[in-house]
N, C-alpha and C positions, 0 to 999 in steps of 0.2 A: 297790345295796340292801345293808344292813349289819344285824348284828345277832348276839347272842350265837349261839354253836349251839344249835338246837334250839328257838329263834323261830319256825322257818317258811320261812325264805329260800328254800330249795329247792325246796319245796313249791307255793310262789307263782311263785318262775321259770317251774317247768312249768307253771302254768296260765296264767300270763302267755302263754307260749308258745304255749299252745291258744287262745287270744284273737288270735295275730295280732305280739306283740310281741315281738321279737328280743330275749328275756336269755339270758346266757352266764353259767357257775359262772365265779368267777376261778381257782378248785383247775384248774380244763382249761385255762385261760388261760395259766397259772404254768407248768404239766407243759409247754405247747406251747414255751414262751420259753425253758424250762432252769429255770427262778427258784426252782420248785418240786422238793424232791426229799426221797421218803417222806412226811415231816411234818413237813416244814421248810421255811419259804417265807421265800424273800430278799426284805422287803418294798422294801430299796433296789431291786434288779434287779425287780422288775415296777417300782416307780415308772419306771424308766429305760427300758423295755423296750414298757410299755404304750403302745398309743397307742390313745386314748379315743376317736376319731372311727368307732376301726373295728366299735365294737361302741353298742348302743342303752343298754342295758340291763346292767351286771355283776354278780351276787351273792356275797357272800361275807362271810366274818365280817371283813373286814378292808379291802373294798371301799370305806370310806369314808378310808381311809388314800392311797384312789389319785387322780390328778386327775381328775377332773369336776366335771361341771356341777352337780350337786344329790346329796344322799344324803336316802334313805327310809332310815331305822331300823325297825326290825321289834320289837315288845316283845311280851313273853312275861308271862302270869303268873306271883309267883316260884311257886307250890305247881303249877301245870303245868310249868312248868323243871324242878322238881327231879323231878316222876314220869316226866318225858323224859330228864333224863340218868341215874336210877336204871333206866329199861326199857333204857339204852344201854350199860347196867355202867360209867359212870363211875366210879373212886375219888373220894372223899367232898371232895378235895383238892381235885379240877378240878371236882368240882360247886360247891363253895362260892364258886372264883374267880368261875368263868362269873355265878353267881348277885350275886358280887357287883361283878363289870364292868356287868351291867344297872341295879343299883339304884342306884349310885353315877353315873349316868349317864357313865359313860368316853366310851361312842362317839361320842355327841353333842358331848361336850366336846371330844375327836378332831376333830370333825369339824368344830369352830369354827375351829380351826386352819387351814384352809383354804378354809371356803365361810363366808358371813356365813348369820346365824341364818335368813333367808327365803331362805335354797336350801334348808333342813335339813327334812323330815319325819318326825316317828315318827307309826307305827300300830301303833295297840295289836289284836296277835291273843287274842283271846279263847275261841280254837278253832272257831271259825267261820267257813271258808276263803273262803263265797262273800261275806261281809261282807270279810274283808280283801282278796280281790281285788278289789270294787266301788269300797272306799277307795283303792287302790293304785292305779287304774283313772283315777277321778277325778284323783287326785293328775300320774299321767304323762298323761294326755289335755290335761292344763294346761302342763306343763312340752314336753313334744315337738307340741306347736301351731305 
């Protein structure tokens, strides 16, 4: 599960969670491997490191960069993005990128790089968490069958 910060990824993990479904942050994954260290993630050393069998579910903004089997992308509206990275005191610099990794579709295009377009999901969060975990729901009760 992929998606700029402040999508939702986290947010859904946990309640994914509370439903029964084994997700893991990659940021605890990365700290556990070495890969990870402060705010700096060797995305070579998790690709090398990971092994995807051990876990259901991974989130992170950068989880579609690692091998599996399918990525959900998580999309944000931009005018909620921007009132979620200004409540997070982002500089105006990292707001604009993140804002404009989503709209320029980066991850998804990321993500063709390694899975074909019917492994690929996005769901759109509208901030209505029990509609995106209903979707997200649907989407993995199809894929882990």
């Amino acid at each position: 599960m992929s998606g700029v910060p402040g999508s939702g990824k986290t947010t859904l993990c946990r309640l994914l969670n509370e439903y029964g479904y084994r997700c893991t942050s990659l940021v605890e994954i990365g700290i556990s491997l070495g890969c990870i260290k402060g705010e700096e993630a060797d995305i070579d050393c998790l690709r090398a490191k990971l092994v995807p069998s051990q876990y259901t579910i991974i989130e992170g903004h950068y989880a579609h960069l690692m091998k599996c089997s399918h990525a959900i992308i998580l999309e944000r509206g931009m005018e909620d993005l921007r009132r979620v990275y200004e409540s997070r005191g982002y500089e105006i610099e990292k707001i604009n990128e993140n804002m404009e990794v989503q709209e320029s579709g980066t991850i998804y295009s990321e993500a063709l790089d390694t899975l074909p377009s019917t492994k690929i999901f996005t769901v759109k969060n509208i901030g209505i968490m029990d509609e995106v975990v209903s979707n997200v729901r649907q989407i993995l009760d199809k894929i882990l069958a």
